[in-house]
Each structure stands twice: as structure tokens, then as C-alpha cells.
C-alpha positions, 0 to 999 in steps of 0.5 A, a space after each residue: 338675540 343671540 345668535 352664537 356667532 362669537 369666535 367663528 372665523 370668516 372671509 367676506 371678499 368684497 368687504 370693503 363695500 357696499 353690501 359685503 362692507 355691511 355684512 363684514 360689520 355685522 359678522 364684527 358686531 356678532 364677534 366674528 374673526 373677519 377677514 375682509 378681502 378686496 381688491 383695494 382693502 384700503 377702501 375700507 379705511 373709513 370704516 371705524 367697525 373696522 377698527 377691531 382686534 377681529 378685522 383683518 383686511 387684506 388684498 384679494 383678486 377673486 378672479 385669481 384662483 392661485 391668490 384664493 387658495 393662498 389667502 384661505 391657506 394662511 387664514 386657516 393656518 392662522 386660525 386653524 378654522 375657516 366657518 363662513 364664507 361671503 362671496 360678496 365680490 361682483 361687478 356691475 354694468 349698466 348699458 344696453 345689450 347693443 353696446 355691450 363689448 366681449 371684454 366686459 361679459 368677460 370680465 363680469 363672469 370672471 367677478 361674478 361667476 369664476 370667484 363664486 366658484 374659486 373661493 368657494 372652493 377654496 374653503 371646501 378642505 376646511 369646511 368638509 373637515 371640520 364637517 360644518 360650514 355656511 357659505 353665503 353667495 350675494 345673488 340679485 333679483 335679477 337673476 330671476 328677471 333677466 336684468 332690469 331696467 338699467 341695462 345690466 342684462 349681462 348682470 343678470 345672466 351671471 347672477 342666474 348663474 350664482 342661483 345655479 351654483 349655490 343650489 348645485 353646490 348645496 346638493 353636493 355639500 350638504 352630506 359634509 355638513 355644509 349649508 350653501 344659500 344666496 341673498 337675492 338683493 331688490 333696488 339698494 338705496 345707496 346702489 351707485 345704478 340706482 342713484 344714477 336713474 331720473 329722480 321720477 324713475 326712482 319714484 315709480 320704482 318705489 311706488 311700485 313695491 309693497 314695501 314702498 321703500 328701496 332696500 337698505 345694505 342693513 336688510 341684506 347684512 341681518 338676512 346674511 347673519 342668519 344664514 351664517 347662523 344656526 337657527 337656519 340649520 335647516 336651510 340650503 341651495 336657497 336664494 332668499 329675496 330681499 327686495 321690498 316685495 319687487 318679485 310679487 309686485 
């Protein structure tokens, strides 16, 4: 299906990655202009859908609201466009509350919450110009459970706080003809957490979802392709799960 993605510009920070790098390929595949931004763009040296006249890595601190606005700045003075947004960026720890510092909530809610916020505003001049705009936030399933089972309590708080922002940003965006929806990813199979649990704990995981398998970072990239679409027009201040049925399970 075509879903007239072609010529539309994009930023998807923490492109060089995990669930951003997948959807930076998919955005490629369906002829976006791709920027890609991550701290180190030369993590996605590896990437051969990289290798493409619409890709353009560069580096991007989303914790640095001045750095956002001059790196939005010049792919809009490029292109002259800005129509979707990824925020991909985020970090993630895995231990117990007890063990937890301030520095590290800190530093996880700079990530995850202050970069929602700074590139997203960023992009609004563009986006409430051209009276259209899908800006995609990456949640988790652990926005609604509080964390899980690897210890990443803090995770989940500021994850909640994505959901909050996407819906609050799509009731004050939607009159300018912007949609504003989150991805809410399951256990990833190739997530660097879930790699690290017992080989038993992996199998009752999976066992226990209606879907009996993890969720791949492709799951996540075909939910965002639409999002970024037309065909979901209709859709705002939404966090979709894609998690093999984990929150009905």
C-alpha cells in the first residue's frame, strides 16, 4: 500500500538505534527526507538504508533545548518543510528503586521528558504553518504498569509522562492540523534489558503473552509509518500498545 509518504520531511532523534534506527528505515523505504539525529550519528554507520540520498545524520543532544531549535532551524531552512517528528530518544534503567541515585532520575527525565518537550517544540512554527503536522512520541507499556520486572520504575514514571504529554499536546495541537500520538512498545526482542533476563524468565515472559512471541522493532516502525500517514487522519493524544497483548494478558 501506498501510503504517500514520498517527499515528506522528517526528524527522528535517536535514529541511530534500536526502535528510532527501524523507523528512520522505514520512513527511507516509504521516500521520506530523513534527518536522523543521535548523540553519536556515527552508530548508524552500519546501516546500508542509510546509504541514501534522503538520509542526513546528524548529531543531536535532546536534552539541549538551543541545539533542538538550531537543528530544526536549518532542516526547515533546507527543505523549507518540517512534516513528521519521531521522538525516539530515551534512555533506560534497570535496577531497584532502593539503588537508584538523583542523578540518574534526573538524567533519565532530561532524555525522556525534557527532549519530548524541546523538539517538539521545536517543530510547532513549521507544523502550525503549514497547518499539518504528526508528531509520533515513542512511550512503553510501562507507563501504564509503573515499570516492570527489570527494575526500571523510574523508566515507567517518565514514560507516563510521555502518554501525558502526547495527549495534552494533541488537545492544544489539534485545531492547527496536528496529530500528536505515542507507540507504546511490549518486551522488544532484541532490547539490551530483555537480553540480559535468565533464559527461564524470557520464557515465561513469552509464554504469558496471547501472541507468544516478544515484539519485534519492525512491529514498532509499521505502527509509526501509519501514524505518520494519512490514513490515521482521524487519530490524536493516543498511545498505541504494541506489545504481543502483554496489557490484556
Amino acid at each position: 500500500m501506498d501510503l504517500n509518504l514520498g517527499g515528506k520531511v522528517a526528524l527522528v532523534t535517536g535514529g541511530c538505534s534500536g526502535v528510532g534506527r527501524a523507523i528512520a528505515c522505514a520512513l527511507l523505504e516509504a521516500g521520506c527526507e530523513v534527518h536522523i539525529g543521535d548523540l553519536d550519528p556515527n552508530a548508524g554507520c552500519d546501516c546500508p538504508e542509510f546509504d541514501n540520498d534522503n538520509a542526513q545524520q546528524l548529531r543531536l543532544d535532546v536534552t539541549d533545548a538551543g541545539a533542538v531549535q538550531d537543528a530544526v532551524d536549518a532542516i526547515v531552512a533546507q527543505g523549507g518543510r518540517l512534516d513528521i517528528l519521531v521522538n525516539g530518544a530515551g534512555i533506560l534503567t534497570t535496577k531497584p528503586l532502593l539503588e537508584s541515585s538523583a542523578a540518574e532520575w534526573d538524567a533519565i527525565c532530561r532524555v525522556n521528558l525534557s527532549g519530548v518537550y524541546y523538539c517538539s517544540k521545536a517543530v510547532l512554527p513549521a507544523m502550525v504553518a503549514q497547518r499539518h503536522g504528526k508528531i509520533i512520541n515513542i512511550a512503553s507499556v510501562m507507563a501504564a504498569t509503573g515499570g516492570g520486572p527489570v527494575g526500571d520504575v523510574l523508566y515507567g514514571a517518565t514514560k507516563a509522562g510521555v502518554v501525558a504529554l502526547t495527549r495534552g499536546f494533541a488537545r492544544e495541537l489539534g485545531p492547527h492540523g496536528i496529530n500528536v500520538n505515542a507507540i507504546s512498545p511490549g518486551f522488544l526482542e532484541k532490547a539490551t534489558a530483555v537480553a540480559q533476563l535468565p533464559a527461564a524468565v524470557r520464557a515465561r515472559i513469552v509464554e504469558a503473552l496471547p501472541l507468544q512471541r516478544l515484539v519485534a522493532s519492525a512491529d514498532i516502525a509499521r505502527t509509526a509509518l501509519f501514524l505518520a500517514s494519512d490514513l490515521s487522519s482521524g487519530i490524536t493524544g493516543q498511545a498505541i500498545a504494541v506489545d504481543g497483548g502483554f496489557l490484556v494478558a
